[in-house]
C-alpha positions as CSV (number, residue, x, y, z in Angstrom):
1,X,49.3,96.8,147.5
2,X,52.1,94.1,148.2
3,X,51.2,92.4,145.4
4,X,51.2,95.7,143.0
5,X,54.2,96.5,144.1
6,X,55.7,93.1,143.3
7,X,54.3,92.8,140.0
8,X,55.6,96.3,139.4
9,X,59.4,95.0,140.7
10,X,58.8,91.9,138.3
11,X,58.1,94.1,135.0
12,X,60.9,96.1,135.6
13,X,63.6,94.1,132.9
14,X,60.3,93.6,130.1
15,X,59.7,97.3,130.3
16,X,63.3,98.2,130.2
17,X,63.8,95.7,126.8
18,X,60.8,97.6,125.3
19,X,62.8,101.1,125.6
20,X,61.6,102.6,129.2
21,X,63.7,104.4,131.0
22,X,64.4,104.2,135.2
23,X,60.9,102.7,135.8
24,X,59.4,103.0,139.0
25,X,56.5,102.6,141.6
26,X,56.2,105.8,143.4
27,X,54.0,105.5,146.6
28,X,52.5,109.0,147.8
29,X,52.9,109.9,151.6
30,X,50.8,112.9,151.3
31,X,47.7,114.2,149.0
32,X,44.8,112.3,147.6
33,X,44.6,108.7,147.8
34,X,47.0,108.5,150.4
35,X,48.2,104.7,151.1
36,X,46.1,103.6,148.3
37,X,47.8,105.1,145.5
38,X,50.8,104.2,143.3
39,X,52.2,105.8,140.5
40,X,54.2,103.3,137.9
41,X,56.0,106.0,136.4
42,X,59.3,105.3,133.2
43,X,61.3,107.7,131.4
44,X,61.7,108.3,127.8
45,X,63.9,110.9,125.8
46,X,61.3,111.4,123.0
47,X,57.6,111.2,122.2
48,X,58.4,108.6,119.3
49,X,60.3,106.2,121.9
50,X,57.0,106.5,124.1
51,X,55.2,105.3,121.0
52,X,57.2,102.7,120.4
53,X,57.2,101.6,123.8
54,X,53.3,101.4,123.5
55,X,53.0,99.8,120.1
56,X,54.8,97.0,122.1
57,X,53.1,96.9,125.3
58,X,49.5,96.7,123.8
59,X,49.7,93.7,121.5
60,X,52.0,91.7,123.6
61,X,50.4,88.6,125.3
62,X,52.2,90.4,129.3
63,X,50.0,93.2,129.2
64,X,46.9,91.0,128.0
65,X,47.8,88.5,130.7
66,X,48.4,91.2,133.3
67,X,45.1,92.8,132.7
68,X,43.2,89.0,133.1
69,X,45.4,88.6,136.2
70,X,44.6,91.4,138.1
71,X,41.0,91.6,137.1
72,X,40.7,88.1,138.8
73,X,42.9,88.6,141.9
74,X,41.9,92.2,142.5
75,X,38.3,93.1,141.6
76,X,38.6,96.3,142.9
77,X,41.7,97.5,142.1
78,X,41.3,100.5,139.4
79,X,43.7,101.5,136.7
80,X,42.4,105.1,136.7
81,X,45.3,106.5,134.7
82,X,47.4,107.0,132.0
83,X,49.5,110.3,132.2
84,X,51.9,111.5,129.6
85,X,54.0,114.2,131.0
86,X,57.0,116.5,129.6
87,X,59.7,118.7,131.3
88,X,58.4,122.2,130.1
89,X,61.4,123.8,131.7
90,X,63.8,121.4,130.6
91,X,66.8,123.5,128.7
């Protein structure tokens, strides 16, 4: 998880040139998964930023690079998610 959580720290500044907001790895200390689970989670302030954020990230040669890395240095390690939330109660 050491390493997760540095790779996380070291994408930090390429997320934040491709539009995301206050990224961060949030690390559960109750529920399921326990010590075993982290959330990378950003911020955006529209759907349309989120899209361009993703049009970027999914033809770029660091998320292509990062999927061959941690394949090969982390065989078990499971990218089981990809959640897109919104503040329903936001005014």
């Amino acid at each position: 998880m050491r390493a997760v959580e540095a790779g996380s720290r070291a994408a930090k500044a390429q997320h934040e040139s491709w539009g995301a907001k206050n990224p961060r790895l949030m690390r559960p200390v109750t529920g399921t998964g326990g010590m075993e689970v982290a959330l990378y989670v950003t911020d955006f302030d529209s759907m349309e930023d989120y899209g361009r954020f993703w049009d970027q990230v999914s033809v770029s040669d660091w998320f292509t690079q990062l999927q061959t890395d941690v394949a090969a240095a982390f065989p078990g390690l499971r990218m089981a998610d990809t959640i897109v939330m919104y503040d329903a109660i936001a005014d």
